[in-house]
PDB file of N, CA, C and O in Angstrom:
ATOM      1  N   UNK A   1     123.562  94.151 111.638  1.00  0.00           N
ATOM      2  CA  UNK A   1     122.719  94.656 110.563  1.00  0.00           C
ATOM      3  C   UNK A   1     121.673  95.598 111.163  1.00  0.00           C
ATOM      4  O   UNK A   1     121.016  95.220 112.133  1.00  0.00           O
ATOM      5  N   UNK A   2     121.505  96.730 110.661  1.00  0.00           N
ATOM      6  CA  UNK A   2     120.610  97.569 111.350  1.00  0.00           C
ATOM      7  C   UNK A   2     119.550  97.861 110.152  1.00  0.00           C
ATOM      8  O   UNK A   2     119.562  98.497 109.098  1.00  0.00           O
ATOM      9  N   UNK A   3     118.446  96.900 111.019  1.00  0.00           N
ATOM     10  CA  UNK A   3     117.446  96.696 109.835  1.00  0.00           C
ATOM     11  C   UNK A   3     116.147  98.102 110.338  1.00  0.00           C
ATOM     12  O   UNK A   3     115.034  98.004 109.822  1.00  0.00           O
ATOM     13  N   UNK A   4     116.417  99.318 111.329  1.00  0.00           N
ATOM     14  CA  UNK A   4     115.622 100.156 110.858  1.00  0.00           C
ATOM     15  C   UNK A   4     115.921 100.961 110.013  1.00  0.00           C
ATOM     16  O   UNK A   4     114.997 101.641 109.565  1.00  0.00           O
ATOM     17  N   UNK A   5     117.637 101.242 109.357  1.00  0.00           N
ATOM     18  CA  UNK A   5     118.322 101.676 108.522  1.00  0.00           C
ATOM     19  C   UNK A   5     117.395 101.010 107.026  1.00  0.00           C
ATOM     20  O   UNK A   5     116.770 101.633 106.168  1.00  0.00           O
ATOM     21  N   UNK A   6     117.635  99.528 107.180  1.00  0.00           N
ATOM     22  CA  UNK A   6     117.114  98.888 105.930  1.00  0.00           C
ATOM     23  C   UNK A   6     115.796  99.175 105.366  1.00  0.00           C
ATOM     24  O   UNK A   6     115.581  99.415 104.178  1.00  0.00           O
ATOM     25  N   UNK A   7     114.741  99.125 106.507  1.00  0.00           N
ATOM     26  CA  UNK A   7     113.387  99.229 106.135  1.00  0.00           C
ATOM     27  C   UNK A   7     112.924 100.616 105.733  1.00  0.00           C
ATOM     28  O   UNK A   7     112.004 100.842 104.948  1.00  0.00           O
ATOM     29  N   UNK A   8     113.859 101.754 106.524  1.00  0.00           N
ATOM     30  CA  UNK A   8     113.779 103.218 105.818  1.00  0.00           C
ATOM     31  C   UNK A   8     114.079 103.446 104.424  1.00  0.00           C
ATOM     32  O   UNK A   8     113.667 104.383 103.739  1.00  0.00           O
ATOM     33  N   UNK A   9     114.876 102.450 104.049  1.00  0.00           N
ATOM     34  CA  UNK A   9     115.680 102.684 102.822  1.00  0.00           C
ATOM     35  C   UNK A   9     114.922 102.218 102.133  1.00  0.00           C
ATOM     36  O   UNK A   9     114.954 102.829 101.065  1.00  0.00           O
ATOM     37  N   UNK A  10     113.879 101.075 102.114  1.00  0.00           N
ATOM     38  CA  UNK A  10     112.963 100.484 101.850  1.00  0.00           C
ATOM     39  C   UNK A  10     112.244 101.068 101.091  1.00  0.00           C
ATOM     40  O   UNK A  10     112.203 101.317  99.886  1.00  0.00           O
ATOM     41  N   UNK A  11     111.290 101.385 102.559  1.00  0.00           N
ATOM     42  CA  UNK A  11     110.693 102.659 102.110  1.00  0.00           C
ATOM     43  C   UNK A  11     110.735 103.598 101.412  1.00  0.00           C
ATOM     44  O   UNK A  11     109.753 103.708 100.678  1.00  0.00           O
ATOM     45  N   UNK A  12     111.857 104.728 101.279  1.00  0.00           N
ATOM     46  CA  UNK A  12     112.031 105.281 100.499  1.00  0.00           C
ATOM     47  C   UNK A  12     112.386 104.953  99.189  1.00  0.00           C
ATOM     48  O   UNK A  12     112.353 105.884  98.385  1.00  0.00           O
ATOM     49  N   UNK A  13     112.665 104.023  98.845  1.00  0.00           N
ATOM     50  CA  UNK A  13     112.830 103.677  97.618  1.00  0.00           C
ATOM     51  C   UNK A  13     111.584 103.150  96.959  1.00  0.00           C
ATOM     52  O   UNK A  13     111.239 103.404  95.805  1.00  0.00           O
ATOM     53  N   UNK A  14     110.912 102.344  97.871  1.00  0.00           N
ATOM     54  CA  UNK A  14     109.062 102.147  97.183  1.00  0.00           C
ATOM     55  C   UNK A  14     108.402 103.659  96.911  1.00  0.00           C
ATOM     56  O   UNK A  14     107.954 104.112  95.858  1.00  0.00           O
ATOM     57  N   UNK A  15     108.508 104.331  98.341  1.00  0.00           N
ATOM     58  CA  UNK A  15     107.522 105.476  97.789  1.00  0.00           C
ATOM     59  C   UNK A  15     107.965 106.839  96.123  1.00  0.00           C
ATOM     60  O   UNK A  15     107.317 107.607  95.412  1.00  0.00           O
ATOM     61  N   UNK A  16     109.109 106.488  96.229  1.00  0.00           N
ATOM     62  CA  UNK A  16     109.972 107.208  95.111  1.00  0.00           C
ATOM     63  C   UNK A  16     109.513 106.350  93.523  1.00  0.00           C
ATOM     64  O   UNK A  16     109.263 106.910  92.456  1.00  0.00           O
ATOM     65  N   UNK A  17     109.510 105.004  93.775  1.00  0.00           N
ATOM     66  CA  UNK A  17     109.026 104.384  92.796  1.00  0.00           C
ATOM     67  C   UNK A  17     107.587 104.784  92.362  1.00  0.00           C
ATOM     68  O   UNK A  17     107.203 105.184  91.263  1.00  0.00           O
ATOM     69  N   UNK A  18     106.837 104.554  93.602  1.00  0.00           N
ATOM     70  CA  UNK A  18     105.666 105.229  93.141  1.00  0.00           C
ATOM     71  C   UNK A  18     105.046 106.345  92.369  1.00  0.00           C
ATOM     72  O   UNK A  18     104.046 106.506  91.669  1.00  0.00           O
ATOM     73  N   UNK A  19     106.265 107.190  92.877  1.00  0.00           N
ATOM     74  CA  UNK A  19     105.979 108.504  92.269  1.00  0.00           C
ATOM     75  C   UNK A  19     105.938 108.551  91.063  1.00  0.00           C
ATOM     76  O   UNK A  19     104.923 108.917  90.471  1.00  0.00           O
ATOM     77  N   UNK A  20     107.216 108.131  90.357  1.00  0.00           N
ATOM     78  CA  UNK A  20     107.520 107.944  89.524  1.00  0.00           C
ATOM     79  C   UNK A  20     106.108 107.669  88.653  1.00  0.00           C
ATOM     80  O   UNK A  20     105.361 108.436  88.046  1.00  0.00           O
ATOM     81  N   UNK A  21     106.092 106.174  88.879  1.00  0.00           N
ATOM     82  CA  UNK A  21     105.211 105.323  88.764  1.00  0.00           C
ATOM     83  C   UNK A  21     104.226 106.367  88.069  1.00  0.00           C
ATOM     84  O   UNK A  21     104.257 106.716  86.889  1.00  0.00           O
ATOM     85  N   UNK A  22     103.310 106.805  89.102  1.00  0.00           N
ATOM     86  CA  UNK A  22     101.972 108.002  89.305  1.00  0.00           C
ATOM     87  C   UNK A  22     102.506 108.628  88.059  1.00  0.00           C
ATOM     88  O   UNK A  22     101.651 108.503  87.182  1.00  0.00           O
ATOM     89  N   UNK A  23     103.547 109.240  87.624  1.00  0.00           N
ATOM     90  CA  UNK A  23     103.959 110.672  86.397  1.00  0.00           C
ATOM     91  C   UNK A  23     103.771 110.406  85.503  1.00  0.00           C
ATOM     92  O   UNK A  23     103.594 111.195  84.574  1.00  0.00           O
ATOM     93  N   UNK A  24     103.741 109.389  85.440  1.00  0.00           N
ATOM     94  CA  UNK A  24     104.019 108.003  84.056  1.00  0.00           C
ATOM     95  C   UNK A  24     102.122 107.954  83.830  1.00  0.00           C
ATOM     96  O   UNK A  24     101.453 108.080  82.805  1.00  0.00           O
ATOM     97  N   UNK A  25     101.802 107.770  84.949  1.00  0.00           N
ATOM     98  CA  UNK A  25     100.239 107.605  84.566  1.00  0.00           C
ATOM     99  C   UNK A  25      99.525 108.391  84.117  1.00  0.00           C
ATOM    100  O   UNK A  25      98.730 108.237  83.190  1.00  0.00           O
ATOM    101  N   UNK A  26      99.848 109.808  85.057  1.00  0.00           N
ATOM    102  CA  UNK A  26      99.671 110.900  84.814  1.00  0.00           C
ATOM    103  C   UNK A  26      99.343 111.176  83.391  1.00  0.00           C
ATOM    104  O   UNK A  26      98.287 111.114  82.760  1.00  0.00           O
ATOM    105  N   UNK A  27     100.795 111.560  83.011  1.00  0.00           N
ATOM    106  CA  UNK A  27     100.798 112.081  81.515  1.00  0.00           C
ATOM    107  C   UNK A  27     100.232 111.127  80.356  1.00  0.00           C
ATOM    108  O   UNK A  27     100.106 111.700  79.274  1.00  0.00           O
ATOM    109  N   UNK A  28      99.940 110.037  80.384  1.00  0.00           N
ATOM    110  CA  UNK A  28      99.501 108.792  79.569  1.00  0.00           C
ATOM    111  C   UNK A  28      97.803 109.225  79.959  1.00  0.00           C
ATOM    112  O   UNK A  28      97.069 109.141  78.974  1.00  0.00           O
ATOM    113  N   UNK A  29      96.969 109.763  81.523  1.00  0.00           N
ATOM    114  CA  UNK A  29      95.880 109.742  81.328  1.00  0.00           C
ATOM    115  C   UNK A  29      95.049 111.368  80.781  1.00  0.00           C
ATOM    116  O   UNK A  29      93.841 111.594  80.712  1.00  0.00           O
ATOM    117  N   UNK A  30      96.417 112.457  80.403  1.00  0.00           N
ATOM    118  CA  UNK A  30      96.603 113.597  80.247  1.00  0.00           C
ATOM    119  C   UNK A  30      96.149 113.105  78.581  1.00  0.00           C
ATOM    120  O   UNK A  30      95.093 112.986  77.960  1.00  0.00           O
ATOM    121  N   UNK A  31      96.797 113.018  78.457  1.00  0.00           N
ATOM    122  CA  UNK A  31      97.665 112.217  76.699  1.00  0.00           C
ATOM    123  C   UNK A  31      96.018 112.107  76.194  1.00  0.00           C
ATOM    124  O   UNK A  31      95.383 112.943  75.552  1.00  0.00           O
ATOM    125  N   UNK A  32      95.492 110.573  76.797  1.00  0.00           N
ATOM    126  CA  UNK A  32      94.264 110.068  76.311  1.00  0.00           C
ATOM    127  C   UNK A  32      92.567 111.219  76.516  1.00  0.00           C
ATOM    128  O   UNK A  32      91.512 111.297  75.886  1.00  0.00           O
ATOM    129  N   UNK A  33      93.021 111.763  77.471  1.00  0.00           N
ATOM    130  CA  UNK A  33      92.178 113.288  77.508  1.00  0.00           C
ATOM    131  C   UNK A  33      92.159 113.970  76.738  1.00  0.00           C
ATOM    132  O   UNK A  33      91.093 114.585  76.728  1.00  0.00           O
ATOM    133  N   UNK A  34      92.870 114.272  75.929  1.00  0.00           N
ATOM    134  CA  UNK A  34      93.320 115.328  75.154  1.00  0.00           C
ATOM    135  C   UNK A  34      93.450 114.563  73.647  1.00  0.00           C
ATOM    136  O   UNK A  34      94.000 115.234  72.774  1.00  0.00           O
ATOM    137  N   UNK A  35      92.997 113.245  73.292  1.00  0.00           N
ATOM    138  CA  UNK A  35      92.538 112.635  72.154  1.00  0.00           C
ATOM    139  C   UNK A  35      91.317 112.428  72.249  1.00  0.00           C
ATOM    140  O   UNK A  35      90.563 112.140  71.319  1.00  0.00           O
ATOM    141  N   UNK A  36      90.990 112.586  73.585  1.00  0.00           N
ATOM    142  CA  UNK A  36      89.376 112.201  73.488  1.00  0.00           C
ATOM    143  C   UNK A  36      88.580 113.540  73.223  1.00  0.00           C
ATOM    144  O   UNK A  36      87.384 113.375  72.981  1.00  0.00           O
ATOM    145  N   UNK A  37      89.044 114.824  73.229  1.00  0.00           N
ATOM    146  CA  UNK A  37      88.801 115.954  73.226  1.00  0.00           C
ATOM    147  C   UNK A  37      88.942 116.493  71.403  1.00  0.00           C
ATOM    148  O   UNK A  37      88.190 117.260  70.802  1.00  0.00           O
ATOM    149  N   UNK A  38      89.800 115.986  71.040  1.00  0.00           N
ATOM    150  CA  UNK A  38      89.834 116.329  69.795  1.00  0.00           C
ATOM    151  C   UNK A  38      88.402 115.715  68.859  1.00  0.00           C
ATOM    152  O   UNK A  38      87.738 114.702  69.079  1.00  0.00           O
ATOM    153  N   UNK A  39      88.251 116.710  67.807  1.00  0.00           N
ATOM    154  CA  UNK A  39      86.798 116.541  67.153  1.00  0.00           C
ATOM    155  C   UNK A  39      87.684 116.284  65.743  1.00  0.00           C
ATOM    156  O   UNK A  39      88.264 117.263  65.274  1.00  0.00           O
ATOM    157  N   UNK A  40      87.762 115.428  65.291  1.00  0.00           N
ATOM    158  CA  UNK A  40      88.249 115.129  63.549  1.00  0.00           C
ATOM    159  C   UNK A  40      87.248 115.299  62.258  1.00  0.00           C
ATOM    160  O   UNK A  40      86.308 114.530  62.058  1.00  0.00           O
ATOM    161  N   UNK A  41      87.542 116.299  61.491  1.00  0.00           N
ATOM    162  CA  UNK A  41      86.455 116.905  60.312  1.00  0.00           C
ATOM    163  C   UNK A  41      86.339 115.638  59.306  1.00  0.00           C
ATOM    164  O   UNK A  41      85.340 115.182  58.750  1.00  0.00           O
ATOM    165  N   UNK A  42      87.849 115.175  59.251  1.00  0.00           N
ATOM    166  CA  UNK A  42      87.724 114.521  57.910  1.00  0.00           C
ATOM    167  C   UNK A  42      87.648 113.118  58.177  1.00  0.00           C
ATOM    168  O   UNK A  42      87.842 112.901  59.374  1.00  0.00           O
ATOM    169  N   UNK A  43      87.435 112.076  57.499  1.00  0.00           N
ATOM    170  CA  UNK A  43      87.458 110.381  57.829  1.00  0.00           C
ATOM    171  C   UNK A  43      89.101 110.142  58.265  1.00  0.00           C
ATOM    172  O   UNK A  43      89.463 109.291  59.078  1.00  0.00           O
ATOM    173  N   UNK A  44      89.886 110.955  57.642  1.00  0.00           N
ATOM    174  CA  UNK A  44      91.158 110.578  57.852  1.00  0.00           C
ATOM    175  C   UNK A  44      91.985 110.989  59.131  1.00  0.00           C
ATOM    176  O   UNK A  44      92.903 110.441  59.741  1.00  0.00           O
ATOM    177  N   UNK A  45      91.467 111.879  59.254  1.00  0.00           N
ATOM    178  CA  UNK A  45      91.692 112.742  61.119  1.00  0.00           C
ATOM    179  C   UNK A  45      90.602 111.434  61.840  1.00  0.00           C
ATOM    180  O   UNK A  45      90.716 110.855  62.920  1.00  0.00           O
ATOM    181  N   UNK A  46      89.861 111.323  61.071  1.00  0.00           N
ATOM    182  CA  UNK A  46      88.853 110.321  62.325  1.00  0.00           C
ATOM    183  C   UNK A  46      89.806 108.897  62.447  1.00  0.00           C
ATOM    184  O   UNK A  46      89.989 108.475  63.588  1.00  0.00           O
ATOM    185  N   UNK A  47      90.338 108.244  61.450  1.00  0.00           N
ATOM    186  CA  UNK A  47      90.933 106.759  61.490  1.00  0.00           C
ATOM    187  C   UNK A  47      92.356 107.170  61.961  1.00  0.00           C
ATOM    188  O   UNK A  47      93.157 106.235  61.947  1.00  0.00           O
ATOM    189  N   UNK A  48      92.887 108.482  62.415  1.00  0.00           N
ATOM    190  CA  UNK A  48      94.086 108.682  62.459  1.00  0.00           C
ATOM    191  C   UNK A  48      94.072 108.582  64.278  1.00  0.00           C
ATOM    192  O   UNK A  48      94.714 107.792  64.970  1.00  0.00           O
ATOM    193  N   UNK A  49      93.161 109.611  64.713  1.00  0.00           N
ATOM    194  CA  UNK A  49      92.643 109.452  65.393  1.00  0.00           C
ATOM    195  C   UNK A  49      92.287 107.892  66.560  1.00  0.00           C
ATOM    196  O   UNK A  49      92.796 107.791  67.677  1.00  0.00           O
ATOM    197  N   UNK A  50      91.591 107.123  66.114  1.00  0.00           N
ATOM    198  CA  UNK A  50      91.196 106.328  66.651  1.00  0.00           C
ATOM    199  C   UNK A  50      92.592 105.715  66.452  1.00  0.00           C
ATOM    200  O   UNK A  50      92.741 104.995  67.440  1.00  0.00           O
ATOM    201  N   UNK A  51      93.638 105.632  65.720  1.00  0.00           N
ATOM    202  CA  UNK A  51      94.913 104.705  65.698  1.00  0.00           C
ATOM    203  C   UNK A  51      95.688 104.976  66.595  1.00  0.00           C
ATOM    204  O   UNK A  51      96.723 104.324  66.731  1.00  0.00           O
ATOM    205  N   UNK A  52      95.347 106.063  67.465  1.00  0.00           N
ATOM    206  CA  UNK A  52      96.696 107.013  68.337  1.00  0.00           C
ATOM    207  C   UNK A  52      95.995 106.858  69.233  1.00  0.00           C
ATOM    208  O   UNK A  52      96.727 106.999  70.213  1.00  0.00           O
ATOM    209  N   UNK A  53      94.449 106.530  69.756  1.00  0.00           N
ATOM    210  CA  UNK A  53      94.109 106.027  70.753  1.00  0.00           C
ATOM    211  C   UNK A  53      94.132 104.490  71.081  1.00  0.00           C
ATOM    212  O   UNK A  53      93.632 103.951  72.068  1.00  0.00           O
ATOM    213  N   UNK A  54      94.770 103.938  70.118  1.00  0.00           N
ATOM    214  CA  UNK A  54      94.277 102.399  70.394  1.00  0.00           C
ATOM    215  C   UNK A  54      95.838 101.996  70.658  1.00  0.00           C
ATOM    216  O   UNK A  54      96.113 101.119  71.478  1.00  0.00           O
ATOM    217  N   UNK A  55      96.878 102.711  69.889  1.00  0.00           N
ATOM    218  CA  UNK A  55      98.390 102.933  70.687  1.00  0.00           C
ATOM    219  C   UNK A  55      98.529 103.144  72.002  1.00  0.00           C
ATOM    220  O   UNK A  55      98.996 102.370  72.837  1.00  0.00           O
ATOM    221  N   UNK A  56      97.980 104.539  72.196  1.00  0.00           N
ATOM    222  CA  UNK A  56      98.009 105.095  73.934  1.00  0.00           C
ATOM    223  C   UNK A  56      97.367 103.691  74.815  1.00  0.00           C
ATOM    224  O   UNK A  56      97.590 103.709  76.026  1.00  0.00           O
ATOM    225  N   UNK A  57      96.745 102.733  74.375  1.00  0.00           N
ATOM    226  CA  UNK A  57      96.178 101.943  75.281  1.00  0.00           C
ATOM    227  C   UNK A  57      97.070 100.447  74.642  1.00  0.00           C
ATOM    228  O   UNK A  57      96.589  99.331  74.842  1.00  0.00           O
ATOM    229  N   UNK A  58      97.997 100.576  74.106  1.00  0.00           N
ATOM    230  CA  UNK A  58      98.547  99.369  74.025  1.00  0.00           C
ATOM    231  C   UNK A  58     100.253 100.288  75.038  1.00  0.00           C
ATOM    232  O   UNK A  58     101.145  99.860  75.771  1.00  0.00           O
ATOM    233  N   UNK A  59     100.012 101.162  74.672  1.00  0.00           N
ATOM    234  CA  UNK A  59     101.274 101.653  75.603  1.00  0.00           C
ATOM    235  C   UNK A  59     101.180 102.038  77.488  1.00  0.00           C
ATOM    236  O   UNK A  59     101.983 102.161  78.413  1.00  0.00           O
ATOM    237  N   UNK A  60      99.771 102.111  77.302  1.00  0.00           N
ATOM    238  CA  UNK A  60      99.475 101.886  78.978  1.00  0.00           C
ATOM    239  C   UNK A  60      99.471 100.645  79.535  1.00  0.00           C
ATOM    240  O   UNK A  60      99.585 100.438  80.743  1.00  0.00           O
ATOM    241  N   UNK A  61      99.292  99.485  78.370  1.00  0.00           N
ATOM    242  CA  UNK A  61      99.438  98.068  78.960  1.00  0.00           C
ATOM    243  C   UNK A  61     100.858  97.760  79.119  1.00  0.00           C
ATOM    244  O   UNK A  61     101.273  97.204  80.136  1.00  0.00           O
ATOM    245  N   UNK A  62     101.663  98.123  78.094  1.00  0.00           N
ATOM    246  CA  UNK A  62     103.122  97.928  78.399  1.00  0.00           C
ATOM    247  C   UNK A  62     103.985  98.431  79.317  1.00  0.00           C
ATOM    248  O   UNK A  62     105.054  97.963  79.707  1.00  0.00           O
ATOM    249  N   UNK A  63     103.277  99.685  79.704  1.00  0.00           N
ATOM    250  CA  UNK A  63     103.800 100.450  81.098  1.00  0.00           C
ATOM    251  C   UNK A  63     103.713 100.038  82.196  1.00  0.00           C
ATOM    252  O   UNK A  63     104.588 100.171  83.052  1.00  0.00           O
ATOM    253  N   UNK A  64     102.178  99.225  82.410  1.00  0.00           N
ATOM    254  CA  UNK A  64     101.928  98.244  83.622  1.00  0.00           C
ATOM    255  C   UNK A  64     102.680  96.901  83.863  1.00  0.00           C
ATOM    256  O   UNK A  64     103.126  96.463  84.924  1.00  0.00           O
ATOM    257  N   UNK A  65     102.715  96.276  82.434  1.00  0.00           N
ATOM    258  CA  UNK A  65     103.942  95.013  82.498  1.00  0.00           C
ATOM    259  C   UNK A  65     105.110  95.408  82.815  1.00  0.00           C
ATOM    260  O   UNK A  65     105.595  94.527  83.525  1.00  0.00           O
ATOM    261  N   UNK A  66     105.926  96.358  82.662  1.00  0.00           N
ATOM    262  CA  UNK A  66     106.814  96.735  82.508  1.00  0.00           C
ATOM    263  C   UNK A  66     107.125  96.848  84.090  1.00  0.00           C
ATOM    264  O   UNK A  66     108.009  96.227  84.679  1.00  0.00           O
ATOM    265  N   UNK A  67     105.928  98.063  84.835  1.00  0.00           N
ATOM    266  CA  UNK A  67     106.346  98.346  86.298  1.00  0.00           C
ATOM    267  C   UNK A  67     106.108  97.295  87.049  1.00  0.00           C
ATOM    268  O   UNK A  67     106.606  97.176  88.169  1.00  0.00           O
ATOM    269  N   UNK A  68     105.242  96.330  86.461  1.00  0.00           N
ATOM    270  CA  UNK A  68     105.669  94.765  87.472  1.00  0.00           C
ATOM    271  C   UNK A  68     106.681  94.049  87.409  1.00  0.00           C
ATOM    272  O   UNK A  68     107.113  93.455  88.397  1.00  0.00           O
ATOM    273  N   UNK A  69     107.379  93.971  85.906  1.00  0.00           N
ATOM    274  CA  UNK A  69     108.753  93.314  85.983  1.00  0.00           C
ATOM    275  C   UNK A  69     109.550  94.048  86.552  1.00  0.00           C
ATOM    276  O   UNK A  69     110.623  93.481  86.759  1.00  0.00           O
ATOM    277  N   UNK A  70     109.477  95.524  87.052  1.00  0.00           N
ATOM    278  CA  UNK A  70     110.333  96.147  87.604  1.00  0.00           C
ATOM    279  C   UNK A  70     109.992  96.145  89.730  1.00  0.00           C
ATOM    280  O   UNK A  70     110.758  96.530  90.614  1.00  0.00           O
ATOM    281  N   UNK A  71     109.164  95.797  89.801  1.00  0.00           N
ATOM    282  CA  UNK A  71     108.764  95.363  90.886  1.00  0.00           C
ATOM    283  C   UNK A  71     108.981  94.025  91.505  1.00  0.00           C
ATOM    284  O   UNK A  71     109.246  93.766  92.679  1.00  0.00           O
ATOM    285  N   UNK A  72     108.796  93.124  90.363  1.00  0.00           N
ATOM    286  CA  UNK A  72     109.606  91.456  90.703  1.00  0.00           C
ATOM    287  C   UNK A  72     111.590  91.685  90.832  1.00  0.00           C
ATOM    288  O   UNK A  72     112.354  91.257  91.697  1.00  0.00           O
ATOM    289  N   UNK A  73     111.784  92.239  90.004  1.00  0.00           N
ATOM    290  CA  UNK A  73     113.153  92.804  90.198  1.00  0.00           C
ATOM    291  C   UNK A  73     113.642  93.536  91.300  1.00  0.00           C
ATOM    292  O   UNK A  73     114.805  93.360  91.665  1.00  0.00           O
ATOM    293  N   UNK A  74     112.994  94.232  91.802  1.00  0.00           N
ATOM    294  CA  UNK A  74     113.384  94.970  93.164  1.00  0.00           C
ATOM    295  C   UNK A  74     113.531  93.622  93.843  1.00  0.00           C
ATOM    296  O   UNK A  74     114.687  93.276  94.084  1.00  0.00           O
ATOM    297  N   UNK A  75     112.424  92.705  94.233  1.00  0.00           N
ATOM    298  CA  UNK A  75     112.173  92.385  95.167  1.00  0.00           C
ATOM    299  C   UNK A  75     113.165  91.208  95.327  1.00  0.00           C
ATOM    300  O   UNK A  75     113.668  90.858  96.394  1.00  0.00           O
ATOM    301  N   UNK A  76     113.445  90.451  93.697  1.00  0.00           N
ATOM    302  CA  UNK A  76     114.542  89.421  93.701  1.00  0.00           C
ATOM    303  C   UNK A  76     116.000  90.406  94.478  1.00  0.00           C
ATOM    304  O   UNK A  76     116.683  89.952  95.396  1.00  0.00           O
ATOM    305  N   UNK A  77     116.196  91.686  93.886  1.00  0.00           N
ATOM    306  CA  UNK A  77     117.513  92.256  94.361  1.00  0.00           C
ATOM    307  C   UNK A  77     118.024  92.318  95.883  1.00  0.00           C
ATOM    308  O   UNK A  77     119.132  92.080  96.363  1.00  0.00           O
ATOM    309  N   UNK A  78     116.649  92.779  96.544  1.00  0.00           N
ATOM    310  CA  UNK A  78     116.507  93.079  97.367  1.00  0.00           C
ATOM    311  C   UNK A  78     116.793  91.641  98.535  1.00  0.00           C
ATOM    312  O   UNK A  78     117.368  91.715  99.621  1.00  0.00           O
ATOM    313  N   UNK A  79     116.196  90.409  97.904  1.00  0.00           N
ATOM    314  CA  UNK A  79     116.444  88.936  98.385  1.00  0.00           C
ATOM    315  C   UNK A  79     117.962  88.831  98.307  1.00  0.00           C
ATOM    316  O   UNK A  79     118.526  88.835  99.401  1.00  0.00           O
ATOM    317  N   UNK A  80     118.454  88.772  97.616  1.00  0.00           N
ATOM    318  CA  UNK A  80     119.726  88.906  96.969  1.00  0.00           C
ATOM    319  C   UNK A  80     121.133  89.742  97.956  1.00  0.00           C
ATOM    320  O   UNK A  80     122.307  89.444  98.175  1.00  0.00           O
ATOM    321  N   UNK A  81     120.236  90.887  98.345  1.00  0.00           N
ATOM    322  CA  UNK A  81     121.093  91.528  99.129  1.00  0.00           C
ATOM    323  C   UNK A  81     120.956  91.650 100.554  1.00  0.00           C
ATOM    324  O   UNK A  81     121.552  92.436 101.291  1.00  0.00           O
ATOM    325  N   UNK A  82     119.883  90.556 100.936  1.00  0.00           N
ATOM    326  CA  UNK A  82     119.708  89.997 102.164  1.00  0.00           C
ATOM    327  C   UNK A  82     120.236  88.647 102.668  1.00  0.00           C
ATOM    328  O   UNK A  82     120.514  88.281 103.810  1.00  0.00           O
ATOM    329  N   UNK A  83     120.306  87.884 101.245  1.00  0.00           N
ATOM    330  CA  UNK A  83     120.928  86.746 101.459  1.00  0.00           C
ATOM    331  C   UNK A  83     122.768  86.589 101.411  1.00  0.00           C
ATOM    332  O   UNK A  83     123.445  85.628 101.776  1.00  0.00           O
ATOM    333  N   UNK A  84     123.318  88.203 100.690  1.00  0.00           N
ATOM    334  CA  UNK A  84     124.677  88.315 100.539  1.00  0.00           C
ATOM    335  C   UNK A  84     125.178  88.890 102.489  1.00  0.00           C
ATOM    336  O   UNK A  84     126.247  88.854 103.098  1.00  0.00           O
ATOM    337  N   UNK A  85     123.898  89.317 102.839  1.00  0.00           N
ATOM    338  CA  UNK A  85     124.376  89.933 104.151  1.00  0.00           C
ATOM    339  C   UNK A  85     124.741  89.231 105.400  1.00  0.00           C
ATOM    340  O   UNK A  85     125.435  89.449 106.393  1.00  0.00           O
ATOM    341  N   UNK A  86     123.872  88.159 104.862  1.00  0.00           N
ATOM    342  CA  UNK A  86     124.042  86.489 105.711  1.00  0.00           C
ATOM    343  C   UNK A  86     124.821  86.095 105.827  1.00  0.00           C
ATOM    344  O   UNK A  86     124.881  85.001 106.388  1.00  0.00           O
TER     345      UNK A  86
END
């Protein structure tokens, strides 16, 4: 088993996740910038408003659950394909 092969692969596959990861944040902290920037004339732009910000922050929580169940998953796979190598 040539585990500096493994740990490169590792690697590259965490830091790629990350990236990912980061684009995702990115545009979600782009997103909430650019609602916080908007000025609403009417009550109804204002409650429309505040509904699309209180989304963007139930969808940034689900993005974070989400990249941890996808992080417990690597790591079971990854067990998985250490223990098949055995």
């Amino acid at each position: 088993m040539d585990y500096d092969a493994l740990t490169r692969k590792f690697l590259t596959n965490l830091k790629e996740g990350r990236q990912t990861e980061a684009g995702l944040r990115e545009y979600l902290q782009a997103l909430g910038e650019t609602l916080s920037s908007l000025n609403p004339r009417t009550q109804t732009e204002q409650r429309r408003l505040v509904m699309a910000k209180e989304q963007l922050n139930q969808i940034k929580k689900q993005t974070r659950r989400l990249q941890e169940k996808i992080a417990i998953l690597e790591e079971q796979v990854s067990i998985l394909e250490e223990d098949k190598d055995i």
